[in-house]
KEZA-962650 format. One record per residue: residue in one letter; x, y, z of N, C-alpha, C in turn. Coordinates in steps of 0.2 Angstrom, whole numbers, padded with zeros to 4 digits, always signed. Layout:
# KEZA-962650
aXYZXYZXYZ
...
//
This chain:
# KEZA-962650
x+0120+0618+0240+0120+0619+0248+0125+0625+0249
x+0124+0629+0254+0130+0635+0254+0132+0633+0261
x+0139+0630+0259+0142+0624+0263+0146+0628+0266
x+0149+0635+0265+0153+0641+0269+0149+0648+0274
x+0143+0645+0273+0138+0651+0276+0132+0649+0280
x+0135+0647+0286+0129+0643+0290+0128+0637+0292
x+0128+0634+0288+0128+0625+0288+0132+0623+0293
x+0137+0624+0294+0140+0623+0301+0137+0623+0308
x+0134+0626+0310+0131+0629+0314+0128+0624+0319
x+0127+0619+0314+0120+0614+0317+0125+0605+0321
x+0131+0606+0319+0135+0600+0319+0140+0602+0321
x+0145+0594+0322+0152+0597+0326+0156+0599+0318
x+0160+0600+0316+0166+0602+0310+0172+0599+0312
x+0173+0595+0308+0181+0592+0309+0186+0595+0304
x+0190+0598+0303+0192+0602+0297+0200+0599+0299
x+0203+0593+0292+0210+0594+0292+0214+0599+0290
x+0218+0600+0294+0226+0606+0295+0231+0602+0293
x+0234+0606+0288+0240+0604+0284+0246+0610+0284
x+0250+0610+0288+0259+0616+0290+0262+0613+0286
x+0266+0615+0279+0274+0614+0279+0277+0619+0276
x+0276+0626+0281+0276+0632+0278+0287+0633+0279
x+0288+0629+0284+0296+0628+0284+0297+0621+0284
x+0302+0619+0293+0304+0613+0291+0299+0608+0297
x+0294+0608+0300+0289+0604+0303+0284+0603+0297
x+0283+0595+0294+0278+0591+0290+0273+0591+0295
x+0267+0592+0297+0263+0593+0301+0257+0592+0298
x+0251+0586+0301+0245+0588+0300+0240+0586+0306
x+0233+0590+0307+0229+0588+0315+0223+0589+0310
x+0217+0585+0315+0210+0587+0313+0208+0589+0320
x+0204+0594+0319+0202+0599+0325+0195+0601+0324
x+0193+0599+0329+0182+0601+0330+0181+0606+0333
x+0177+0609+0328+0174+0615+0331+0180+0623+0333
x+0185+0619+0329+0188+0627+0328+0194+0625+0336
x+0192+0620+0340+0195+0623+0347+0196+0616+0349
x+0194+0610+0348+0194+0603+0351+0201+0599+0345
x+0207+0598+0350+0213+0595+0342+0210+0586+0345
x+0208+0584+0339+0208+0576+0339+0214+0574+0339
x+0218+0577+0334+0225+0575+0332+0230+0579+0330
x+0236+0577+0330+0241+0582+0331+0247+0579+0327
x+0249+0576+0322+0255+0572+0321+0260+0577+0318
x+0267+0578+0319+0274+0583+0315+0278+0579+0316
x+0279+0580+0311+0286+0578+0309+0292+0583+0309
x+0298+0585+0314+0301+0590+0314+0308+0588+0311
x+0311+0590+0306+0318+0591+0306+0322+0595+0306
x+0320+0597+0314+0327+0601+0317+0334+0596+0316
x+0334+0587+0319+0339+0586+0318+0341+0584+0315
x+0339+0586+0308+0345+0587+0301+0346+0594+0302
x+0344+0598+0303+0347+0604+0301+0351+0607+0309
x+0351+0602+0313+0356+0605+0319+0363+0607+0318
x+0366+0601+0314+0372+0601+0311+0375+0608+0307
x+0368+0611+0303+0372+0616+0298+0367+0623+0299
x+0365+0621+0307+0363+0630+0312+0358+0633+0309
x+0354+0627+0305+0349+0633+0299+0346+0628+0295
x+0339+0633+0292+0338+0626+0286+0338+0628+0279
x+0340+0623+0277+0343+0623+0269+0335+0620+0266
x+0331+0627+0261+0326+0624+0258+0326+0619+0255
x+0330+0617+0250+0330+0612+0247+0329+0604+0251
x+0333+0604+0256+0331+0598+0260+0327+0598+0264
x+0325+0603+0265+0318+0604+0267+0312+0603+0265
x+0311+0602+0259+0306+0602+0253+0307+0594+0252
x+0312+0590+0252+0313+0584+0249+0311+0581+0257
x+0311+0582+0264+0309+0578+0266+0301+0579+0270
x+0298+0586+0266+0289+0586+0266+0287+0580+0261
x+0293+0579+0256+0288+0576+0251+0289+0569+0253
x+0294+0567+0258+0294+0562+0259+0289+0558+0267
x+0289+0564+0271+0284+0564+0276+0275+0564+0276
x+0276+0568+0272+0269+0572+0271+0262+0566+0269
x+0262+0561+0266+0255+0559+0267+0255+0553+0272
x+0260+0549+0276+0264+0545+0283+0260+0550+0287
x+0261+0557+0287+0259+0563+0294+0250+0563+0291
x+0248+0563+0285+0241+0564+0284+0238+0558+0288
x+0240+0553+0286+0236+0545+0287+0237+0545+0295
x+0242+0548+0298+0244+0546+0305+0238+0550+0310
x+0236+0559+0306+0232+0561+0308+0226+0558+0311
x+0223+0556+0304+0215+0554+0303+0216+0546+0308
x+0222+0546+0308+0222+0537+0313+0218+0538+0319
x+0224+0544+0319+0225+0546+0326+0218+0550+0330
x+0214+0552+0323+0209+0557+0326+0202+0551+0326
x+0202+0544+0322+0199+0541+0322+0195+0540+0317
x+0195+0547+0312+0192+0546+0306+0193+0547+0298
x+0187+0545+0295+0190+0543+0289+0188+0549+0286
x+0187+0549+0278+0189+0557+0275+0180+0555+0274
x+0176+0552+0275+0169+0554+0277+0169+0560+0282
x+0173+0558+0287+0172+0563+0294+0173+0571+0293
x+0178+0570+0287+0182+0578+0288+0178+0581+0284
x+0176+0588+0286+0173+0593+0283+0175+0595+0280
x+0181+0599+0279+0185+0602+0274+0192+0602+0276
x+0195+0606+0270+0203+0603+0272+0206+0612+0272
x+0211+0613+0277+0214+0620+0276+0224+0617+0275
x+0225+0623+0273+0233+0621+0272+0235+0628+0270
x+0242+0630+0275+0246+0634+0274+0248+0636+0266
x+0246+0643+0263+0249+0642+0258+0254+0649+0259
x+0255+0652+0263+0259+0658+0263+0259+0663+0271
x+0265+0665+0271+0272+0665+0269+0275+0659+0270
x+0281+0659+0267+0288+0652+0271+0292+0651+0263
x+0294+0647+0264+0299+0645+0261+0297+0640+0252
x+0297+0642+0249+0292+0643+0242+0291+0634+0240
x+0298+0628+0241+0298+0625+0239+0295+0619+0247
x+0294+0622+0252+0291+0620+0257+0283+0616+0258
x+0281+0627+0255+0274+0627+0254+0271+0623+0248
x+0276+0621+0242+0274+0618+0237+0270+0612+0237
x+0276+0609+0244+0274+0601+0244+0267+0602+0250
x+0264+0607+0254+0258+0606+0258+0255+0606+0255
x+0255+0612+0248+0249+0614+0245+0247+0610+0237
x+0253+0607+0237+0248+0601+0231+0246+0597+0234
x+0249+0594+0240+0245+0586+0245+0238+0590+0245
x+0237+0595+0248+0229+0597+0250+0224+0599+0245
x+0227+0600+0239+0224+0603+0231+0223+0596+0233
x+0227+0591+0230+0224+0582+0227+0221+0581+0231
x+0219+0581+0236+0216+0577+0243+0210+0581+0243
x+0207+0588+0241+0202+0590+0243+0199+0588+0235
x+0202+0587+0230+0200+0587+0222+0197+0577+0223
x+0203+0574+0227+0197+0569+0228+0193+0565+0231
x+0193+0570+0237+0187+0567+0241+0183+0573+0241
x+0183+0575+0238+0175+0582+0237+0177+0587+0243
x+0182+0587+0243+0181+0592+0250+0182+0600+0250
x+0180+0605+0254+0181+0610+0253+0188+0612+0254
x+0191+0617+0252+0198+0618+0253+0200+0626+0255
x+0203+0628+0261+0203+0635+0264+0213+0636+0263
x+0213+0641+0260+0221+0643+0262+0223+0649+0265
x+0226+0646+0271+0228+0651+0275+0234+0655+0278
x+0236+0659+0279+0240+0662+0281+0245+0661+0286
x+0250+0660+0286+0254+0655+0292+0253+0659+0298
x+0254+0667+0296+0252+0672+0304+0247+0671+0307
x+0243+0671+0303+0233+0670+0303+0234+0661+0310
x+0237+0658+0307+0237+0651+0309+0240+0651+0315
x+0245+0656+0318+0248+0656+0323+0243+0662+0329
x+0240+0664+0326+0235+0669+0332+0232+0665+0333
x+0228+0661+0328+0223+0656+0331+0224+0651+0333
x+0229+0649+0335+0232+0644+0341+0229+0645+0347
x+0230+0651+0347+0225+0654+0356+0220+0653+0358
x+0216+0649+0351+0210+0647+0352+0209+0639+0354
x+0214+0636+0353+0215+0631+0354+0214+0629+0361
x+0210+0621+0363+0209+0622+0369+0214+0618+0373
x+0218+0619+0379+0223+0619+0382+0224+0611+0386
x+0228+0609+0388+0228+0601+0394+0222+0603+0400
x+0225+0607+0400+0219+0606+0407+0211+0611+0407
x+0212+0612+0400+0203+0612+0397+0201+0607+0396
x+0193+0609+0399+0188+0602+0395+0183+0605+0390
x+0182+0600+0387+0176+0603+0381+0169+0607+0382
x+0171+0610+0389+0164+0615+0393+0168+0620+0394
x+0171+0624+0389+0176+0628+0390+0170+0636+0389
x+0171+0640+0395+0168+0649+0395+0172+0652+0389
x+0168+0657+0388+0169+0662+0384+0177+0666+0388
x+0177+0665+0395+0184+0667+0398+0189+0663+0395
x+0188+0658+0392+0194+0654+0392+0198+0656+0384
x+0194+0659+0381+0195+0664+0375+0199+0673+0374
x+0203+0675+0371+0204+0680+0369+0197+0685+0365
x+0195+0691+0369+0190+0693+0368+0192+0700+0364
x+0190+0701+0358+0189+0707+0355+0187+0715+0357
x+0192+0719+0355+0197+0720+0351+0204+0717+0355
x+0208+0715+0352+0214+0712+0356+0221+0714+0352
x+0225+0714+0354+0232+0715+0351+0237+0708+0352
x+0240+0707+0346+0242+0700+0343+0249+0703+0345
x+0253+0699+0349+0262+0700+0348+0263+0692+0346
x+0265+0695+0338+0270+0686+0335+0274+0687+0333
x+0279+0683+0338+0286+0682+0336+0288+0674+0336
x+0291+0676+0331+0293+0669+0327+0301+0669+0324
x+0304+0666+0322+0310+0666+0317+0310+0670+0311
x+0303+0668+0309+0303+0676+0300+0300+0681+0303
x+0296+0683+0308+0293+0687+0309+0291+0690+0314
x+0291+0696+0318+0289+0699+0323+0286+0706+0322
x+0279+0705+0325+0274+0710+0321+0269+0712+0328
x+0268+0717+0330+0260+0718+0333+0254+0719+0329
x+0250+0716+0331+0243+0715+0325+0240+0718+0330
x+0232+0723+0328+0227+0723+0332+0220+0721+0327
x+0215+0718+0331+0211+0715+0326+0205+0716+0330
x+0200+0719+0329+0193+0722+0330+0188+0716+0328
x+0193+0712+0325+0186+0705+0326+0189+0699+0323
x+0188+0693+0321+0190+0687+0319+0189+0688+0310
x+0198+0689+0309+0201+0689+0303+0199+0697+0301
x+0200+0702+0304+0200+0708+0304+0208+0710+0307
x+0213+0710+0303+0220+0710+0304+0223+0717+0303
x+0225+0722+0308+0230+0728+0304+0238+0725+0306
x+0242+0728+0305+0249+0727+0307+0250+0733+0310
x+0252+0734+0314+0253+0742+0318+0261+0743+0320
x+0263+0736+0319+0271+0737+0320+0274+0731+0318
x+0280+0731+0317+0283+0726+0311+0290+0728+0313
x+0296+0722+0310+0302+0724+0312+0306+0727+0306
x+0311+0731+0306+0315+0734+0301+0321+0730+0299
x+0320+0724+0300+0327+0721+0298+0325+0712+0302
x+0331+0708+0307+0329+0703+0310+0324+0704+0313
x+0320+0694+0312+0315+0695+0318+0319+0693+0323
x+0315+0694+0330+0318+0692+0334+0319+0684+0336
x+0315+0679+0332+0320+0673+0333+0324+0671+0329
x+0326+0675+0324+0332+0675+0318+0336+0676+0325
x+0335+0681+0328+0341+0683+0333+0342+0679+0336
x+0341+0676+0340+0340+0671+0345+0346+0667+0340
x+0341+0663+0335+0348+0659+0334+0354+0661+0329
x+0353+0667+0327+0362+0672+0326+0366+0670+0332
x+0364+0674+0337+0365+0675+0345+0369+0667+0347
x+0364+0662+0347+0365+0655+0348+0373+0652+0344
x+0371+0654+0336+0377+0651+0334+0383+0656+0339
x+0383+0663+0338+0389+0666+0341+0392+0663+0348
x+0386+0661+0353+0390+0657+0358+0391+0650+0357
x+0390+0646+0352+0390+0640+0350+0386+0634+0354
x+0382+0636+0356+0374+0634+0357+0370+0630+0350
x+0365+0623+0349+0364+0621+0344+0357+0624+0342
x+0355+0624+0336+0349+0627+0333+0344+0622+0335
x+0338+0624+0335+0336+0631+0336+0337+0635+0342
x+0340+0640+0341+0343+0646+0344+0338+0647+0352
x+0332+0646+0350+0329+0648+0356+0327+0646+0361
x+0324+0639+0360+0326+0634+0369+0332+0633+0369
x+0340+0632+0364+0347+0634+0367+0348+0639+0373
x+0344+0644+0371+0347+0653+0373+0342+0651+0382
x+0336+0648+0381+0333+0648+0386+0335+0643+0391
x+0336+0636+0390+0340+0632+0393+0347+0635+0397
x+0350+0637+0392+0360+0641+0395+0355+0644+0398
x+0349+0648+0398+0351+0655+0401+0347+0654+0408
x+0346+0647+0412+0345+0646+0418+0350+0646+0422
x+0355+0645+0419+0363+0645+0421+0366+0652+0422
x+0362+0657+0420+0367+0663+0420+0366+0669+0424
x+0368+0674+0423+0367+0681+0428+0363+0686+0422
x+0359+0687+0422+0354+0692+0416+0356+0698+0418
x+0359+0701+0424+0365+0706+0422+0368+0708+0422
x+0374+0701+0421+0379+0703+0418+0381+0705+0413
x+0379+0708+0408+0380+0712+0401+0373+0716+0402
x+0376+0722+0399+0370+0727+0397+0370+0728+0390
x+0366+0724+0388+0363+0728+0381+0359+0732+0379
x+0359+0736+0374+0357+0743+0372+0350+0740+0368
x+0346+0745+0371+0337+0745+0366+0339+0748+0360
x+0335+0746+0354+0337+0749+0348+0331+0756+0348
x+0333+0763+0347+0329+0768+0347+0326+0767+0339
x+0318+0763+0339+0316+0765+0333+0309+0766+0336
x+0307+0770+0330+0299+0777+0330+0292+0772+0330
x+0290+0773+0334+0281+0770+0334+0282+0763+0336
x+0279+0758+0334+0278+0751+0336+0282+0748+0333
x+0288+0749+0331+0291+0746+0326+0297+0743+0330
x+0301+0737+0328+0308+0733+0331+0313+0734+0326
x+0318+0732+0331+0325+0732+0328+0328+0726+0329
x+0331+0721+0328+0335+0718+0330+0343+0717+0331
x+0345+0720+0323+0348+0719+0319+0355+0722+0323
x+0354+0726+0327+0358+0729+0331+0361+0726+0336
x+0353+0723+0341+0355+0719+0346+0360+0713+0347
x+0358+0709+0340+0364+0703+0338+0371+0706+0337
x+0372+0711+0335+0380+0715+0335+0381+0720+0340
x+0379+0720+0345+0379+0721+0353+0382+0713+0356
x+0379+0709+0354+0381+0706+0359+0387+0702+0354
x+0389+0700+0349+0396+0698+0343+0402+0705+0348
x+0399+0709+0349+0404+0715+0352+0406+0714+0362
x+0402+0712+0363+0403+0710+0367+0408+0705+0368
x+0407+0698+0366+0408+0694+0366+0416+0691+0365
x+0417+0697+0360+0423+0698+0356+0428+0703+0361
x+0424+0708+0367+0428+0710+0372+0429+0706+0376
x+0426+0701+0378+0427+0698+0384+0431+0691+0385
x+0433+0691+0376+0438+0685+0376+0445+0689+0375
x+0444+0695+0371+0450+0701+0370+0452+0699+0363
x+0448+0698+0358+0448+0696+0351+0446+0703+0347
x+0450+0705+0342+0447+0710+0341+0439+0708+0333
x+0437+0714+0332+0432+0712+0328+0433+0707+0322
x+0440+0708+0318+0440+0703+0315+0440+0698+0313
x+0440+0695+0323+0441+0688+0322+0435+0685+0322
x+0434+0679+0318+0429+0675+0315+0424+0675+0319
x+0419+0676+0321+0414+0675+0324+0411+0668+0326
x+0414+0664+0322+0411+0656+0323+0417+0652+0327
x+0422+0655+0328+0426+0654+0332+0426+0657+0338
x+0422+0660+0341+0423+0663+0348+0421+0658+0352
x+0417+0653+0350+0414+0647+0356+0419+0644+0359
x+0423+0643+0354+0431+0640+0357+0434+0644+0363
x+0431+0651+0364+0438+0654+0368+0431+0658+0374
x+0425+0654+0374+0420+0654+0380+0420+0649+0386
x+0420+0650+0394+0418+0644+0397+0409+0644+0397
x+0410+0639+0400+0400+0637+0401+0396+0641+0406
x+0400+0645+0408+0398+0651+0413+0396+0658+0408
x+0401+0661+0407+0401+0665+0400+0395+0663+0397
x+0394+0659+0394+0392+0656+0390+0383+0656+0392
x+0382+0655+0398+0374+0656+0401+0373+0663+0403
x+0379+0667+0407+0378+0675+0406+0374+0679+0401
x+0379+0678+0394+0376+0679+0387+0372+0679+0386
x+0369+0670+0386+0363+0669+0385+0356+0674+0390
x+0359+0674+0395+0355+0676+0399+0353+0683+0399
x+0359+0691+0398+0358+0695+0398+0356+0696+0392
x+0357+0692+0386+0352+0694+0381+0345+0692+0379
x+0344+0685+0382+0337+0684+0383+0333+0691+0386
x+0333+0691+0391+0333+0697+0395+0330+0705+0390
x+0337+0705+0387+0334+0713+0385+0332+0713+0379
x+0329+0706+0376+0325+0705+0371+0320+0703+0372
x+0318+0700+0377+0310+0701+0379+0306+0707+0383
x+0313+0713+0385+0309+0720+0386+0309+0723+0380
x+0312+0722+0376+0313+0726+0370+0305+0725+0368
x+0304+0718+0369+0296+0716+0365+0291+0719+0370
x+0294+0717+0376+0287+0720+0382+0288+0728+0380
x+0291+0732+0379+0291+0738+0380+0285+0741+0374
x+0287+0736+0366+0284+0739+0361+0275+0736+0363
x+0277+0733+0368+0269+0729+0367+0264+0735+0373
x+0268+0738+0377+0266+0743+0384+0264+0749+0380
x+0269+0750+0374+0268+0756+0367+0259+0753+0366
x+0259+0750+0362+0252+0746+0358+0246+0747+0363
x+0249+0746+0370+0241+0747+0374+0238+0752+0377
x+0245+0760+0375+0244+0764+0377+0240+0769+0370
x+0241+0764+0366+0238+0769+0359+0232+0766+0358
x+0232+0759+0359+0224+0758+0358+0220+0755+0366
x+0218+0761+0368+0214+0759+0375+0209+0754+0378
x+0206+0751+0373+0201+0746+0369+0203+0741+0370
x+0209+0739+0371+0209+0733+0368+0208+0729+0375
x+0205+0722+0373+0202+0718+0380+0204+0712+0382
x+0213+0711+0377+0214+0705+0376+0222+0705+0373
x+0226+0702+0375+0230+0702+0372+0236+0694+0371
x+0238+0692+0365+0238+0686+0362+0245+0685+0359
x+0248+0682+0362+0256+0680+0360+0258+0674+0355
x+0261+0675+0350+0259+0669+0346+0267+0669+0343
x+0267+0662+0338+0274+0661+0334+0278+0657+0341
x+0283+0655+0337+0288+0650+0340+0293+0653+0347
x+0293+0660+0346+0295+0665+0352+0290+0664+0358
x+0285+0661+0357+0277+0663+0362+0278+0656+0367
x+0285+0652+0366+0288+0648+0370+0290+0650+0378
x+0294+0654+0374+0298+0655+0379+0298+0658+0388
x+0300+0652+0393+0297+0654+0398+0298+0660+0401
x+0304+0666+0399+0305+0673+0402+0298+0677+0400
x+0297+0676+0394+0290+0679+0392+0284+0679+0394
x+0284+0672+0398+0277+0672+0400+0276+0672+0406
x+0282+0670+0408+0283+0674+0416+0280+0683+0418
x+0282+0687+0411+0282+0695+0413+0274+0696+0409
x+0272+0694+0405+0267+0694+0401+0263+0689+0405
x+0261+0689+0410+0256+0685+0413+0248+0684+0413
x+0247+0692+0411+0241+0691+0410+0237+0692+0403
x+0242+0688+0398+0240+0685+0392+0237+0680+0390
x+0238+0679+0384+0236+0674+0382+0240+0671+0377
x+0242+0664+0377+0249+0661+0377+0245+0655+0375
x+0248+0653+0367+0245+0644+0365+0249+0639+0370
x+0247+0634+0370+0252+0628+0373+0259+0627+0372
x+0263+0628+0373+0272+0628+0372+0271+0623+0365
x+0269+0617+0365+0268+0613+0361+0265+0615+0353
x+0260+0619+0353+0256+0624+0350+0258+0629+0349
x+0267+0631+0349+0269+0637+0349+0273+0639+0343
x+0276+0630+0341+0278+0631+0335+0275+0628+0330
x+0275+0628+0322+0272+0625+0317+0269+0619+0320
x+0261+0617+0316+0259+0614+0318+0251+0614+0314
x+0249+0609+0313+0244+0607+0307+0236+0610+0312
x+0236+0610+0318+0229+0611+0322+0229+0619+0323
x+0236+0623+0322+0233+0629+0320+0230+0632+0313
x+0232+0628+0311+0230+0630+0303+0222+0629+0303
x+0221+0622+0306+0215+0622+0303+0209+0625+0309
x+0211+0626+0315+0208+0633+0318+0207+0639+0316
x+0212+0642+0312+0213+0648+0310+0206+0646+0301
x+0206+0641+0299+0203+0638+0293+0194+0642+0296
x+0192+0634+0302+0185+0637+0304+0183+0643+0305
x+0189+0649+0307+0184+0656+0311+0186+0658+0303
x+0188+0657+0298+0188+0659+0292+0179+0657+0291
x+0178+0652+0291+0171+0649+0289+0166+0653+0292
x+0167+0654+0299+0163+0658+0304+0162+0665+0303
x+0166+0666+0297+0167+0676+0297+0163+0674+0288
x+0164+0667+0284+0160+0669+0278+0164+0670+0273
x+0170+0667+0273+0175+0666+0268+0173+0662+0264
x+0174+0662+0258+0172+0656+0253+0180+0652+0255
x+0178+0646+0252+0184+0639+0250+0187+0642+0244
x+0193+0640+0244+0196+0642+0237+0198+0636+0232
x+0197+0638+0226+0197+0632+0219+0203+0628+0221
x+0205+0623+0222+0210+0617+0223+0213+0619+0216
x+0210+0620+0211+0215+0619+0203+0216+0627+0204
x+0214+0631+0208+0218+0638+0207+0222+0644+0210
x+0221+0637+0219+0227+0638+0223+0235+0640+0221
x+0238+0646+0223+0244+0648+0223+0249+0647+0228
x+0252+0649+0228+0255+0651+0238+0261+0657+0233
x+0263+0657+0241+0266+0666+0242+0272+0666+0246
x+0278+0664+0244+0281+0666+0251+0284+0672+0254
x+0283+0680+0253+0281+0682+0258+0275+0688+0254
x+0270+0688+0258+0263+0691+0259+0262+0694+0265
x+0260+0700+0267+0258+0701+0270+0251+0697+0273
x+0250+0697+0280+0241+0695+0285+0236+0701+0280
x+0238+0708+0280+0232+0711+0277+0228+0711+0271
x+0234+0706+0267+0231+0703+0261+0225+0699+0259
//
């Protein structure tokens, strides 16, 4: 039977989604590409709060210790048993190599034995098709309005990565701009540690930054050519700053400035820099719609696709569930079905790789 070309068409599809591309064990089963049954993560942010960052190795030890707890909570939670699931998808690339190891044997053994088909996907690929996902206050009689409609222009910023994609159809990916150095939620939590704010960087930066004046500091746009970001500059703009306004000269440690901060300072910061990094992105995304005049849709994705400055000014987007914004097993296996819908074969479980970093247009 040609179980990847058609056959779907006539039934619902339950497809288990499998993330452990960083530090969220996550797995959901999701019908028909856009209905999430289930949704279980397991996040450890609060192990890695303490050391501002995550340390792969304890990373990997506690997927291996989470990971099939999140599978069985899943299929609980979605009501079904591995009769039910159609096939199975799992992040295998890009992320963190000892992360990916632990999603991508669970899903190799799990699809080798229950017969099931097995898709591997791409964690950027996983993050646009969030957008497909249908929302709290959709119902399952959702319009073609309630979709991103082709051609459309992709902005995903995330902590590895910050990239405008344009795509002419489902799983037709160009990258049109990429950053040269930080993404911008690297920044964010550089940024974060500098004012001594806890990780992750970025609902810290946004919470302070309800407290603060967004122009009290002016930070400088980084002058780079075509659709391309900088960050790297940004974050040593504001270490410079910082350092003036407490009269510390550059030498001084940077992990000690929090110390010589009040709580006011401290939400200004946050606030002037939240600010000129969300034009930085609206500006390159204003570039993208001026070069390609087609486009009919445009799709904010990655763990930045949170943040309420951005969706405030980017209104007429399209925006996953804040919930849906960071790692998470129902984008995977979203992003798995429109794989199937476009005629992608399953790939062999015995000759699954992963990649930690690949390009989308691979």
């Amino acid at each position: 039977m040609d179980f990847y070309r058609g056959m779907w068409y006539n039934f619902r599809v339950k497809i288990l989604g499998i993330e452990t591309s960083c530090d969220e064990t996550a797995a959901s089963v999701v019908e028909d590409g856009v209905r999430i049954l289930s949704n279980a993560v397991v996040s450890q942010i609060d192990i890695f709060k303490e050391y501002g960052g995550v340390i792969p190795e304890v990373a990997a030890r506690s997927h291996l210790e989470a990971m099939m707890p999140v599978v069985n909570k899943a299929l609980s939670d979605a009501e079904c048993s591995w009769d039910d699931i159609d096939a199975i998808a799992v992040t295998h690339a890009p992320g963190l190599l000892g992360s990916l190891l632990i999603g991508t044997l669970t899903a190799r053994t799990l699809a080798i034995l229950h017969d099931k088909p097995l898709y591997a996907v791409h964690h950027l690929k996983s993050h646009v098709y969030a957008n497909w996902l249908l929302q709290d206050n959709q119902n399952g009689e959702s319009s073609i309005s309630d979709y991103p409609q082709f051609p459309l222009i992709a902005l995903v910023v995330s902590g590895g990565h910050t990239q405008i994609l344009y795509m002419k159809g489902h799983n037709q990916f160009e990258i049109v701009g990429t950053t040269n150095d930080d993404a911008v939620g690297e920044c964010f939590d550089k940024v974060a540690k500098i004012l001594g704010l806890p990780y992750p960087g970025g609902p810290a930066i946004s919470e302070a930054a309800l407290k603060g004046d967004a122009s009290k500091y002016k930070f400088p746009h980084p002058k780079v050519s075509g659709l391309n970001f900088s960050f790297s500059g940004l974050k040593t703009a504001v270490l410079r700053a910082v350092q003036k306004e407490v009269g510390m000269p550059i030498s001084y440690p940077s992990h000690q400035l929090k110390e010589l901060l009040n709580e006011q300072q401290v939400a200004d910061f946050a606030a002037s820099f939240q600010r000129t990094a969300v034009e930085i992105l609206v500006e390159k995304l204003e570039m993208a719609l001026e070069k390609y005049p087609d486009v009919k849709s445009i799709v904010v994705a990655g763990g930045v696709s949170a943040n309420e400055e951005l969706r405030k000014i980017l209104k007429n987007a399209f925006f996953p569930a804040p919930k849906l914004s960071g790692d998470n097993g129902a984008m995977v296996a979203a992003a798995a079905y429109y794989e199937v819908q476009s005629g992608i074969k399953p790939t062999d479980p015995y000759a699954l790789n992963i990649y930690p970093r690949v390009s989308i247009e691979n």
